[in-house]
N, C-alpha and C positions, 0 to 999 in steps of 0.2 A: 460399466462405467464409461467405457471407451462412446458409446455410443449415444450416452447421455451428454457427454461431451461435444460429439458431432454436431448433436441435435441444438446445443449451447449456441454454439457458433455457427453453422450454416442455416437453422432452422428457425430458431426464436423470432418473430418480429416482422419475418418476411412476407413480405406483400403477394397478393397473384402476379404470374407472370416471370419469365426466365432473367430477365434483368434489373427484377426486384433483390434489394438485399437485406442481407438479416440486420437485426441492431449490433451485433458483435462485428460484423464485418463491415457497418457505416463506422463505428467509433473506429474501427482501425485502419480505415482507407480517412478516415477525415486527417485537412491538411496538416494544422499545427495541435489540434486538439491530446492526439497521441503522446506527442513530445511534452506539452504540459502537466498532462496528469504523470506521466512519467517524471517529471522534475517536482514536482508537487510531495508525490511520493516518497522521493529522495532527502529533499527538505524536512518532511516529514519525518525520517529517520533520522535525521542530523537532530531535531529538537529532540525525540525521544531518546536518542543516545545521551547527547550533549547536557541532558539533566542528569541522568540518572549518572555520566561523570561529574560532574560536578559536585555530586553529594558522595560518589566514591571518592573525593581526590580532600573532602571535607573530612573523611572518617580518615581517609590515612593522614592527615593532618598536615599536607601541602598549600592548602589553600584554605581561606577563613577561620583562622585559628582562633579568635578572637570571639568568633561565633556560636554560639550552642550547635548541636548537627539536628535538634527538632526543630529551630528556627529556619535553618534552610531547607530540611525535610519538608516540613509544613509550608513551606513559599513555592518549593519546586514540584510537589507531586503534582499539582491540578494543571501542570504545564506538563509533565510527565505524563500523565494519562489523556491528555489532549492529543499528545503527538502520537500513543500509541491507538486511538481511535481513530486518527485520520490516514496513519499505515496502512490502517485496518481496510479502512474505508476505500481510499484509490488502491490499494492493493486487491481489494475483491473486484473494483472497477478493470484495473490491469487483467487480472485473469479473467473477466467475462469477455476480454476482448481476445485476447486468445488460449480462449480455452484447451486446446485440443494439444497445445504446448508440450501441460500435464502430462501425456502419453506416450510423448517423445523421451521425457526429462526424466518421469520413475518409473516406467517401463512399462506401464500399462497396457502397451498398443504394442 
């Protein structure tokens, strides 16, 4: 795993020659690119959380009382699986940019 990893991040994309770099190591030296997809991501979680409160704070009967809970169920899931596709998405982005992270963080390495 460890070196499927390596190969992730130093290897992938890389061009001939010593001062070619890979594609995980261009996204992660690029200037602001990093920090956006990293706020993107975060964003990202605030709408997938922020729905899925909103329909818990409907069932404990704090908010929209007036409302059926399939009526905001039904309004809020396609927003709710929106946001956890785009977690998905810049979070696999996140990780091909440093990969090797992985091995620090669950012990692999």
């Amino acid at each position: 795993m460890e070196h499927f990893l390596t190969w992730l991040q130093h290897g992938l994309g890389k061009g001939p020659g010593d001062a070619a770099q890979s594609w995980s190591e261009a996204l992660l030296e690029s200037l602001n690119f990093w920090e956006q997809l990293e706020g993107t991501h975060l964003l990202g979680l605030i709408l997938f959380v922020g729905t899925i409160l909103v329909v818990d704070l409907r069932l404990l009967g704090v908010i929209f009382r007036r409302t059926k809970v399939s009526v905001i169920s039904d309004t809020i899931l396609p927003l709710t699986v929106f946001g956890f596709g785009f977690v998905v998405v810049t979070g696999l982005a996140l990780l091909f940019a440093k990969p090797c992270f992985i091995t620090t963080v669950s012990g692999f390495g």
